[in-house]
ROLUMFI-784661 format. One line per field, with one value per residue (C-alpha): x, y, z. Coordinates in steps of 0.5 Angstrom, whole numbers. Example, Ala and Ser with C-alpha at 12.3 -4.5 7.8 and 13.67 -1.06 7.14 Angstrom:
% residues 2
c1 <- (25 27);
c2 <- (-9 -2);
c3 <- (16 14);
***
This chain:
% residues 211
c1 <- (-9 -6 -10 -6 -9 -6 -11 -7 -12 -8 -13 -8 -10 -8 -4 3 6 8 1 3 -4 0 5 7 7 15 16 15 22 28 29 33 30 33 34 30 29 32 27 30 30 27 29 33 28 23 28 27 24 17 18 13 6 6 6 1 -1 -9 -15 -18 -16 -13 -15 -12 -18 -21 -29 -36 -37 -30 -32 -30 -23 -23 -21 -25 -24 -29 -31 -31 -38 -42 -44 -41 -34 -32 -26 -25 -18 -15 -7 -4 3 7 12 17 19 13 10 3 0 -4 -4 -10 -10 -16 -14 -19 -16 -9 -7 -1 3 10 4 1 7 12 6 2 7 14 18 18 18 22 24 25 21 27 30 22 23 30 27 19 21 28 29 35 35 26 24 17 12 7 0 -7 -14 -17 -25 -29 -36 -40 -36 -33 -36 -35 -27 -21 -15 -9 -3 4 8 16 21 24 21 19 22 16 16 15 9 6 7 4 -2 -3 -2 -7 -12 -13 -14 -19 -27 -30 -37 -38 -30 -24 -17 -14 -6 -6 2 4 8 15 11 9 15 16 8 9 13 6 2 2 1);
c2 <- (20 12 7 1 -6 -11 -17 -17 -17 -19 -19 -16 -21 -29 -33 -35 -42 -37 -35 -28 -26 -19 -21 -14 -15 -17 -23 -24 -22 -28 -27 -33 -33 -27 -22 -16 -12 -6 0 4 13 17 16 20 21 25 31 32 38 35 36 37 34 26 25 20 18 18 21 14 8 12 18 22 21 15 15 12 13 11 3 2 2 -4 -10 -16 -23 -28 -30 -38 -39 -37 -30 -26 -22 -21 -15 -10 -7 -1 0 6 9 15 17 19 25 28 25 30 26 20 15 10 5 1 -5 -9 -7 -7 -12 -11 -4 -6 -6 0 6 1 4 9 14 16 16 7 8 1 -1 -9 -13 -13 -6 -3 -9 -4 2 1 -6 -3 2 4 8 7 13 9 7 2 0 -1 1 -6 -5 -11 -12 -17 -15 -9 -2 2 2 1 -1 2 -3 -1 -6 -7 -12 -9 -6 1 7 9 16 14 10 16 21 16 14 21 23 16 18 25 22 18 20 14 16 13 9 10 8 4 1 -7 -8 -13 -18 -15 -9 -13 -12 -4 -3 -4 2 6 3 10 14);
c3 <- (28 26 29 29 28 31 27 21 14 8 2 -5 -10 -9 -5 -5 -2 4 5 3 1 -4 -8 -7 0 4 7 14 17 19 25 30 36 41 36 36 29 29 26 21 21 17 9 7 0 5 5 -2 -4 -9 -16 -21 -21 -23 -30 -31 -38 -40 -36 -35 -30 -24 -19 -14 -9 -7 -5 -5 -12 -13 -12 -20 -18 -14 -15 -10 -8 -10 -3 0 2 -4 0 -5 -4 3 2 -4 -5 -10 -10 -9 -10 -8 -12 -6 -10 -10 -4 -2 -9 -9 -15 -14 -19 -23 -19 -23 -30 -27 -21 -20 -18 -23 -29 -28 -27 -32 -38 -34 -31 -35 -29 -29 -36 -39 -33 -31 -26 -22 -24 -21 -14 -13 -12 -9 -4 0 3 -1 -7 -5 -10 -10 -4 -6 -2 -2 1 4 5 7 6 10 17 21 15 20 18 12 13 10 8 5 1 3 3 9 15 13 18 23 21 13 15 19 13 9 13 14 6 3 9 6 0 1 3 4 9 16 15 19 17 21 20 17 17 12 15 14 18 24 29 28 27 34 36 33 37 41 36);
***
C-alpha cells in the first residue's frame, strides 16, 4: 500500500534560493491561477523487457537493500538547536531498463545522484551534467528514476519517507511501481513507508491519495 504524506519533508543535502531542499529535486510547478496540472500515463520505458543486471563498478559504496545496519550509507544534516541531526537520507536509482533493482548509494561519500552512476555504473559512463538531467529529470527519454530514503531521527520513528526526484511531474503508475519496488528494498524494523512528494509531485501526489 502507499500511504501518502501530505506534510511535505525535504531533506536532500542543501538549500537552494527557491527553498528546494534537493538539488536533485524539480522545481514546484508554474502554474497561472485556474490551470489544473495535467498527470501524464504510464512511460513507455515501463513496457521494456529488464535487461541484465546492473553493472556497478567495486563491492563498496552501494547496496541493493537498505536496512538497520545499513545506517553507513546515509548522509545527515547537522541540525539547528545543537540536539544532534534531525533527519538522515540515502539516495537511490532505479535504472528503468532493469527496474526490479535498487541501487542505494554511500550518500555521505557520494551526495549527489550524477557523481555516483557518472563513475560507478557504466550506462552513465561520460556523460555530461546535462546529458545526465535529460535522461533522469524529464519524463521523455527517462531511462533513470532517481530518489531517497528520508529517516528522521528525533521525531515520527515509526515511519520513512520514500521521495523521487523530477523536473516534471512523474505519471502515478511510475511512482507506484517505484513506491512499491524501494519498499521491498528497504528493512528498516518498526518503520513504515510513507510517499513524501517533491514539489514538482505535489499536484499529481493527489490522484494517489486513494491508493
Amino acid at each position: 500500500m502507499l500511504r501518502y504524506a501530505p506534510v511535505l519533508l525535504l531533506a536532500l543535502g542543501c538549500s537552494t534560493p527557491d527553498k528546494n531542499a534537493d538539488p536533485d529535486a524539480g522545481p514546484l510547478p508554474d502554474l497561472d491561477a485556474g490551470d489544473q496540472l495535467l498527470c501524464p500515463s504510464v512511460l513507455d520505458s515501463l513496457l521494456l523487457p529488464p535487461q541484465t543486471d546492473i553493472s556497478v563498478t567495486g563491492p563498496e559504496g552501494w547496496s541493493a537493500t537498505f536496512s538497520d545496519t545499513d545506517f553507513r550509507l546515509t548522509a545527515t544534516n547537522t541540525g539547528g538547536d545543537f540536539t544532534g541531526p534531525t533527519l538522515a537520507w540515502v539516495k537511490f536509482s532505479i535504472l528503468l531498463e532493469a527496474p526490479e533493482t535498487v541501487v542505494f548509494q554511500h550518500t555521505g561519500d557520494n551526495p549527489f545522484h550524477y557523481d555516483f552512476l557518472e563513475s560507478r555504473v557504466d550506462e552513465f559512463a561520460g556523460l555530461s551534467h546535462d546529458e545526465f538531467n535529460a535522461i533522469s529529470l524529464n519524463n521523455e527519454g527517462r531511462r533513470v528514476l532517481l530518489g531517497a530514503i528520508v529517516l528522521p531521527l528525533q521525531s515520527a520513528q515509526d515511519r520513512y519517507g520514500i521521495q523521487f526526484a523530477s523536473d516534471e511531474a512523474l505519471p502515478p503508475a511510475l511512482i507506484e511501481y517505484a513506491f512499491g519496488a524501494v519498499s521491498s528494498a528497504v528493512n528498516l524494523d518498526g518503520r513504515s513507508p510513507v510517499y513524501l512528494p517533491a514539489p514538482s509531485q505535489e499536484a499529481c501526489a493527489l490522484s494517489l491519495i486513494h491508493i
